[in-house]
C-alpha positions as CSV (number, residue, x, y, z in Angstrom):
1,X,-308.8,-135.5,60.9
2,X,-312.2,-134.6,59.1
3,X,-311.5,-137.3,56.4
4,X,-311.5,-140.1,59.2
5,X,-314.8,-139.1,61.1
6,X,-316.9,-141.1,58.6
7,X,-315.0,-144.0,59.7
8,X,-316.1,-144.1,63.2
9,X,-319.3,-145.3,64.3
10,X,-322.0,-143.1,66.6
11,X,-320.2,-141.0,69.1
12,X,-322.1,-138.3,71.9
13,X,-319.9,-135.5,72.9
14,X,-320.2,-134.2,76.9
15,X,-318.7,-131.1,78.1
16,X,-316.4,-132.0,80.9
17,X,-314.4,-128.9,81.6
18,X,-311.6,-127.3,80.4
19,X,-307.6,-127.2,80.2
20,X,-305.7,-124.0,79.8
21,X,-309.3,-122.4,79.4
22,X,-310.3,-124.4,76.6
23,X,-313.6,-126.7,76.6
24,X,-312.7,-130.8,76.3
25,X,-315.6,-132.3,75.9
26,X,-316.0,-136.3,77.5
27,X,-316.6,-138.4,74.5
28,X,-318.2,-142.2,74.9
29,X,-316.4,-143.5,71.3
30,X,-312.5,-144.1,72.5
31,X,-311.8,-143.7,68.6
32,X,-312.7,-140.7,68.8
33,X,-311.3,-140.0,72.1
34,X,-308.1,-140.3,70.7
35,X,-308.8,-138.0,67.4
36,X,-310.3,-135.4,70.2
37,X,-307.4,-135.4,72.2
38,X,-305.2,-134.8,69.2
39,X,-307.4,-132.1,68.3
40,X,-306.7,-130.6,71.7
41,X,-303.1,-131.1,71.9
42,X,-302.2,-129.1,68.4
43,X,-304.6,-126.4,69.8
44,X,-302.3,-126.1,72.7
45,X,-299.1,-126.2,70.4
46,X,-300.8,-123.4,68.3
47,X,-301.2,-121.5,71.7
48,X,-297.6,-122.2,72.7
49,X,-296.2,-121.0,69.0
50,X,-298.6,-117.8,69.3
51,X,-296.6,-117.0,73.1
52,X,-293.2,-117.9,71.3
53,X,-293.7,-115.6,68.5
54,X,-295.7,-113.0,71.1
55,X,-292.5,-112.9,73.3
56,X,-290.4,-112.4,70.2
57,X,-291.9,-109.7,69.2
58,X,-291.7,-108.1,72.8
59,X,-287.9,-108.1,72.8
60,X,-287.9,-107.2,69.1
61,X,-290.2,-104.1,70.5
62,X,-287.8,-103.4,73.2
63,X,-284.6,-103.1,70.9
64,X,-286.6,-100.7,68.6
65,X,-287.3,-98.8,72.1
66,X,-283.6,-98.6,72.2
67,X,-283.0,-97.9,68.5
68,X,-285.6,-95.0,68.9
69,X,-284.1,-93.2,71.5
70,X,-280.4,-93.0,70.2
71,X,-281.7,-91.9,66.9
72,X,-283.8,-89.2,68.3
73,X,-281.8,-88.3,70.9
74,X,-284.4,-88.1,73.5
75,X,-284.7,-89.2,76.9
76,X,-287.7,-90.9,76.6
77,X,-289.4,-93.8,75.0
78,X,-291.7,-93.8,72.5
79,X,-295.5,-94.7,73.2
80,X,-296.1,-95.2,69.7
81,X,-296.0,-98.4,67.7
82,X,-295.7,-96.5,64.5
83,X,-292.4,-94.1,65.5
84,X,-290.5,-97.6,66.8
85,X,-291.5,-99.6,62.9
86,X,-289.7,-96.5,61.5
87,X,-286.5,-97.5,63.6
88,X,-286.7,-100.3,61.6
89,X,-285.7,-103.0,64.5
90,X,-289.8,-104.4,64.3
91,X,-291.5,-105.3,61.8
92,X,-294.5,-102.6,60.5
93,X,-297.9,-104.3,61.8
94,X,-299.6,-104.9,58.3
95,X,-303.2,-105.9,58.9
96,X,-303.1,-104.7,62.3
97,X,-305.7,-102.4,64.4
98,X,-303.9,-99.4,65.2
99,X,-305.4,-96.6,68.0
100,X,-303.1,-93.9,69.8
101,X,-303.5,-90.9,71.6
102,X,-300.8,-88.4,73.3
103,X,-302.0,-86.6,76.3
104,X,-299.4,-83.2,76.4
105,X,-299.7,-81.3,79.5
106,X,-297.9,-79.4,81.8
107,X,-295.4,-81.7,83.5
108,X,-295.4,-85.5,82.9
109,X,-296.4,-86.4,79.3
110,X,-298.4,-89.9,78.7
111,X,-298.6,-91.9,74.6
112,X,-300.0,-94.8,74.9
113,X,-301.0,-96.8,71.8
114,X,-302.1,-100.3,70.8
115,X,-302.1,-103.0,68.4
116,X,-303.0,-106.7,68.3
117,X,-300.1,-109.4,67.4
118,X,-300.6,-113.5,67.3
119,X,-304.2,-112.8,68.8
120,X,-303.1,-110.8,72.1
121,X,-303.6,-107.0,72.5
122,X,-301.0,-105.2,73.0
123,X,-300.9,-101.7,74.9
124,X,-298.1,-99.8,74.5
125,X,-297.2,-96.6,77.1
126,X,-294.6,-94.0,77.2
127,X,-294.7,-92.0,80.4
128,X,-292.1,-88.8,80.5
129,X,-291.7,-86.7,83.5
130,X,-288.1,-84.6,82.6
131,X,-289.2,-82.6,86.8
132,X,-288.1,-86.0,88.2
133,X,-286.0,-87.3,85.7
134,X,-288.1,-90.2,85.5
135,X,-288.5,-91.6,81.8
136,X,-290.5,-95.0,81.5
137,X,-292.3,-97.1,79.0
138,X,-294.8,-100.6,79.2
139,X,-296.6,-103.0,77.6
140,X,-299.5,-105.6,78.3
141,X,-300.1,-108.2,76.0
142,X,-303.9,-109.6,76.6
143,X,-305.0,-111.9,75.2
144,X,-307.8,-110.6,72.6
145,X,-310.7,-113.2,74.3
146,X,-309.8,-112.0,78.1
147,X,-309.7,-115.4,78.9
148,X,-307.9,-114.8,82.8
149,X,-307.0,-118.9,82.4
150,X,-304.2,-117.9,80.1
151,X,-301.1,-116.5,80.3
152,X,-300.7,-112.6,79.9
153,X,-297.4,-110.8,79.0
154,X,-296.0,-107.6,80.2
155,X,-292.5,-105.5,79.3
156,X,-291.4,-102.4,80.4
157,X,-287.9,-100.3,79.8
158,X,-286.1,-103.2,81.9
159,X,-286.2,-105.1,79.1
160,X,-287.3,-108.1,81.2
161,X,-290.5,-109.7,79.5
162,X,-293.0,-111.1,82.6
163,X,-295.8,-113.7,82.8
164,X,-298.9,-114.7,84.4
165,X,-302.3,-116.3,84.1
166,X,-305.2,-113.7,84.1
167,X,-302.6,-110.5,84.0
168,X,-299.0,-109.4,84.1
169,X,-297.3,-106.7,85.5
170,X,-294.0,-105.8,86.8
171,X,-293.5,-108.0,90.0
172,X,-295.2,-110.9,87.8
173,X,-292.7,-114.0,87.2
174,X,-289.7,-113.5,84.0
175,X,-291.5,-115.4,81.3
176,X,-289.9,-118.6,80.1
């Protein structure tokens, strides 16, 4: 694309809006309309294969939830990214900011943890209350610029993996 914009005579570049939260500008040259335009749909490809590879990696995430709780035994799920790579079932996050905490009390124990995969962040919590029996696990995929336009991802010990612009949750729509 670069190598042909010597080819094409003056052009002036407008903002216009944007599509899927990304700026088009209007352009007056159609030439370069058409390079533009090309531009814009591989950027929207790349998004798509980012979301593709995002939602693998959820299910992938949700079999190693599984994998960690018959080798440990437990009840629970684990609210740590690190404990499910040792499973084996996902891949170990190489080049990936890692934060976690684990807040033991009395009664209901919270992990959460995070990580950032194909540009979204990805929060990751284990909540286990053995008074009520109650043994649960999510996590919300953002993506890293906040941008509400696009679409947000969210899993939990259903295994179903939701969708929706600006923030998932668990009544959000089954991604697809």
């Amino acid at each position: 694309l670069t190598n042909r914009f010597h080819e094409l005579p003056d052009f002036e570049i407008k903002l216009t809006g944007t599509i899927n939260g990304i700026r088009v500008g209007g352009v007056q040259n159609r030439g370069f309309q058409k390079h533009l335009e090309c531009l814009w749909r591989e950027v929207l490809r790349l998004q798509r294969a980012r979301e593709t590879a995002l939602i693998h990696y959820l299910a992938e995430l949700h079999k190693g939830q599984l994998a960690w709780r018959l080798e440990t035994e437990s009840l629970g799920f684990s609210g740590d990214f690190d404990e499910l790579e040792e499973t084996g079932v996902i891949p170990d996050a190489k080049n990936s900011k890692r934060v976690r905490s684990r807040t033991p009390r009395r009664g209901p124990t919270r992990t959460t943890s995070s990580r950032v995969v194909q540009n979204y962040s990805l929060a990751l919590t284990a909540l286990d209350d053995p008074s009520t029996n109650s043994y649960t696990y999510s996590i919300t995929a953002s993506p890293q610029s906040g941008d509400k336009k696009a679409r947000w991802f969210y899993l939990d010990q259903t295994g179903v993996i939701r969708t929706g612009i600006g923030k998932a949750g668990p009544q959000s729509a089954p991604a697809s």
